[in-house]
C-alpha positions as CSV (number, residue, x, y, z in Angstrom):
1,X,-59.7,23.5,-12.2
2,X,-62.2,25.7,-10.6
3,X,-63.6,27.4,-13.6
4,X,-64.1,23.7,-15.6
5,X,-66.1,22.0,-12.3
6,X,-68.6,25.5,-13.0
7,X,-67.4,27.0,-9.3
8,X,-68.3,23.6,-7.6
9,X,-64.8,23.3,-5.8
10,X,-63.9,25.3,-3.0
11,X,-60.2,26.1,-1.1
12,X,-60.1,27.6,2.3
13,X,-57.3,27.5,4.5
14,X,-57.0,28.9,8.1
15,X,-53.7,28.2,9.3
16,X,-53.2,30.4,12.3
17,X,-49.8,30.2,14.4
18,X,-49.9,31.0,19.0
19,X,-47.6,33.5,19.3
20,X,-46.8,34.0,23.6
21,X,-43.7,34.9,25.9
22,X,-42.9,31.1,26.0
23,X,-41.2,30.2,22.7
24,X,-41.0,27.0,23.3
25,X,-44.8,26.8,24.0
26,X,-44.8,28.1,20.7
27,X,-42.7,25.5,19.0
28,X,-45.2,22.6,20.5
29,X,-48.4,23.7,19.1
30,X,-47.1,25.8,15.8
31,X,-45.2,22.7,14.8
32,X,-48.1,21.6,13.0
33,X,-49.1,24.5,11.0
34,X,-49.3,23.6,7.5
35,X,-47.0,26.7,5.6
36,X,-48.3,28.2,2.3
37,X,-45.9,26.3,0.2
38,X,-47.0,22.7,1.4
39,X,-50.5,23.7,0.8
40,X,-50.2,24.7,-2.7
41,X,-48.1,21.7,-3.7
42,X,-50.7,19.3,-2.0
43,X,-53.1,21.1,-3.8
44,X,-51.7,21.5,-7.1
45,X,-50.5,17.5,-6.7
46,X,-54.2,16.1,-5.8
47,X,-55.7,18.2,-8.9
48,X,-53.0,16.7,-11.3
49,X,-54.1,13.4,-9.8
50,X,-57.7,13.8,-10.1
51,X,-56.6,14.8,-14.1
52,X,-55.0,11.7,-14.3
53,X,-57.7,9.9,-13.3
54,X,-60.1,11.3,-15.4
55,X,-58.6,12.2,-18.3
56,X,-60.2,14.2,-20.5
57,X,-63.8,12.7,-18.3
58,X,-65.5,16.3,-17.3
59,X,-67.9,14.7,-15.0
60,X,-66.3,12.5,-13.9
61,X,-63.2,14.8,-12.9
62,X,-65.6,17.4,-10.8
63,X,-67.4,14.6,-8.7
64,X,-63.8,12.9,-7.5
65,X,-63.6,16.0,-5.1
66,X,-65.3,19.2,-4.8
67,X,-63.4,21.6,-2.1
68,X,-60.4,21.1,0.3
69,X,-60.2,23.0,3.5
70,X,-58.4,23.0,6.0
71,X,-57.9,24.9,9.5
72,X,-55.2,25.2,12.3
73,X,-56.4,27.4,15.3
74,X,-54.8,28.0,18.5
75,X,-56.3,29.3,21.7
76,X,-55.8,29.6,25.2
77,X,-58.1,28.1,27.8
78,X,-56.5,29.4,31.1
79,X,-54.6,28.8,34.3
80,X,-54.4,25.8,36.7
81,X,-52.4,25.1,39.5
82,X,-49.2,26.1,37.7
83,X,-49.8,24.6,34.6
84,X,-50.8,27.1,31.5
85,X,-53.5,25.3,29.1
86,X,-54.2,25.3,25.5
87,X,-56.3,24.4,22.9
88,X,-55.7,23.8,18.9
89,X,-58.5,23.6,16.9
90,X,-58.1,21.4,13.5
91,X,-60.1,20.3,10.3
92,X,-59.4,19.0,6.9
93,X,-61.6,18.5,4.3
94,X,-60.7,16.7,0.9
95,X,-63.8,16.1,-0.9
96,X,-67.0,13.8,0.5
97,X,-69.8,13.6,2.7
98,X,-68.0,16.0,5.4
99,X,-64.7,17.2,6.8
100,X,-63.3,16.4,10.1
101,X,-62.5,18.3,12.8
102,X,-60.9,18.0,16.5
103,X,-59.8,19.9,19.0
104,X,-56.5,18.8,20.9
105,X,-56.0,20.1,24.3
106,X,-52.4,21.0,25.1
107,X,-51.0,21.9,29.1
108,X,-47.6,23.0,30.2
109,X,-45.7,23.1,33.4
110,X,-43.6,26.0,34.5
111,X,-40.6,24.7,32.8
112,X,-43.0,24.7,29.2
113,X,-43.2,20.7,29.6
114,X,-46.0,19.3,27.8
115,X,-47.7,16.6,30.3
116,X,-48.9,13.5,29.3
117,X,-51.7,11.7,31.2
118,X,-48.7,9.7,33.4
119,X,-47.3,12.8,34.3
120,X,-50.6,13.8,36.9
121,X,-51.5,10.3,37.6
122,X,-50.3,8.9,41.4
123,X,-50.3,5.4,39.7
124,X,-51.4,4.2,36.5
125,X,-54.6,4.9,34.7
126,X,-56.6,1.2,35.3
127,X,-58.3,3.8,38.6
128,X,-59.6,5.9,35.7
129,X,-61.5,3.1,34.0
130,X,-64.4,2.7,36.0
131,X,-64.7,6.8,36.3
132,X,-64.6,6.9,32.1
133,X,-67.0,4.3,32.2
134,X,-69.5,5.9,34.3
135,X,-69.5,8.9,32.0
136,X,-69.4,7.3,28.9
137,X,-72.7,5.8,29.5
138,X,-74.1,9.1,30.6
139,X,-73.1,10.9,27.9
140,X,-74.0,8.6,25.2
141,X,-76.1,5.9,26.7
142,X,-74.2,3.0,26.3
143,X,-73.0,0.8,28.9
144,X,-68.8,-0.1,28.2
145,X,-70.1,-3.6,30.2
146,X,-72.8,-4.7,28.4
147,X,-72.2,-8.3,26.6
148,X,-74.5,-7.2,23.8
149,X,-72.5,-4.4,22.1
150,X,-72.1,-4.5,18.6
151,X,-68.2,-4.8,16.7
152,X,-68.6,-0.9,16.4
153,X,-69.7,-0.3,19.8
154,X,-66.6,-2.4,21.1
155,X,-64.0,-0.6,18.8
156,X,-65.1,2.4,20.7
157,X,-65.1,1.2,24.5
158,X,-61.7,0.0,24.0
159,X,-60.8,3.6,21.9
160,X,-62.2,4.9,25.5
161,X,-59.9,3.1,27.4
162,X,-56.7,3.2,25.4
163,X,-56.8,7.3,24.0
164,X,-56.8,9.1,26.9
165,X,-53.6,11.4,25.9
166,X,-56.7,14.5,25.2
167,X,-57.3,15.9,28.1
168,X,-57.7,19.3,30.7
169,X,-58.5,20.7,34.3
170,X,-61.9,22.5,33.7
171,X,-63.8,24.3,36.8
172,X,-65.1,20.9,37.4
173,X,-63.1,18.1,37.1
174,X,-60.3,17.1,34.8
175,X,-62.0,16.4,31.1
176,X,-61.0,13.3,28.4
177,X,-62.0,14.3,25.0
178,X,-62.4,11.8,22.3
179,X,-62.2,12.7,18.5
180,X,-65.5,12.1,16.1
181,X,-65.6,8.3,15.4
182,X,-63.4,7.4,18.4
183,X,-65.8,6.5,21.0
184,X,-69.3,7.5,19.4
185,X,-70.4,8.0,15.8
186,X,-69.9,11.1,13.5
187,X,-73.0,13.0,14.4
188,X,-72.1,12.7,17.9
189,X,-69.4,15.1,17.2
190,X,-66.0,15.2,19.7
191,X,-67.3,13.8,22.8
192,X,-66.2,15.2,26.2
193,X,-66.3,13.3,29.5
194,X,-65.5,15.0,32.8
195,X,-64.6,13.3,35.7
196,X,-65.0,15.4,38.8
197,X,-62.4,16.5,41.4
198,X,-64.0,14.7,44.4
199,X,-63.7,11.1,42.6
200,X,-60.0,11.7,41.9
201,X,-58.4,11.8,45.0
202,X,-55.5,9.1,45.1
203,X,-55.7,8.8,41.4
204,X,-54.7,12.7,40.3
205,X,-51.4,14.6,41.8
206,X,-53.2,16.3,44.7
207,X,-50.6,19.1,43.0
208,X,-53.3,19.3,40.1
209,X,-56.3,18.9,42.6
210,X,-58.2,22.0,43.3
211,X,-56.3,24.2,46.3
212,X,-58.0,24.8,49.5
């Protein structure tokens, strides 16, 4: 396939697996490594589909897709009040203007639970909104209020409201990240908001708050 598209197509893969003390830390974030075998039937399927499509149409055949890539890349971000945090790094690429990539943010408790948003929250997250808000329009200039927004720019206030399952404690407050084209266009890249420790009191577990 890649000697009749002259060299034009392209396969990388960077499927990397955590390996710690904690297997079960382990078994969270490797479960979505992609093994060898699932990669080269996915890509052995797609180019007999792109052959079917084609048929026997050279050009047309080497402009339905020119590379696929794809990446799986675990790290570790650090320590934070008992909880152990995590990062895994991801991005596919199947032909098109551009791949996509995200990183997910993973934290654990001492008994290697993965917590969810509800699980460091005193109530539920409608305190959060107006905190999100405020940095959303920092970061990107648009106001969540504003009666004026467009049907894109309303997609991604409520995308701000709604996916708030990415998140971690950073040096300076506890951090909501978004996925490109979630809350902000493409070239905008992942956005990150941080909210700081000082606004969070009575919304946070003051058992995830910094210590004195």
């Amino acid at each position: 396939f890649v000697k009749t598209c002259e060299g034009s197509v392209v396969f990388k893969f960077d499927e990397q697996k955590l390996k710690t003390n904690r297997p079960k830390i382990d078994a969270v974030i490797n479960d979505a490594v992609a093994s060898p075998e699932n990669l080269k039937k996915y890509v052995l399927d797609s180019i007999k589909g792109f052959y079917e499509f084609a048929g026997n149409d050279k050009e047309l055949l080497c402009a339905v897709s020119n590379g696929y890539e794809s990446a799986h890349k675990p790290g570790y971000i650090g320590h934070h009040n008992g909880l152990e945090q995590f990062t895994v790094y991801t991005y596919n690429f199947t032909g098109g203007a551009h791949g996509l990539g995200e990183t997910t943010y993973y934290l654990f408790d001492e008994n290697d639970h993965r917590l969810t948003l509800a699980d460091i929250l005193q109530g539920d997250k409608t305190a959060l909104i107006p905190l999100l808000d405020a940095a959303y329009k920092a970061e990107t200039k648009t106001a969540p209020a504003d009666k004026n927004l467009d049907e894109y720019q309303r997609a991604w206030v409520k995308a701000l409201h709604e996916r708030t399952d990415n998140f971690y404690f950073s040096a300076d407050g506890i951090v909501f990240a978004y996925r490109p084209y979630a809350v902000s266009s493409y070239a905008d890249g992942q956005v990150e908001l941080t909210l700081p420790y000082a606004k969070l009191h009575g919304i946070i577990k003051d058992a995830y708050l910094p210590q004195k």
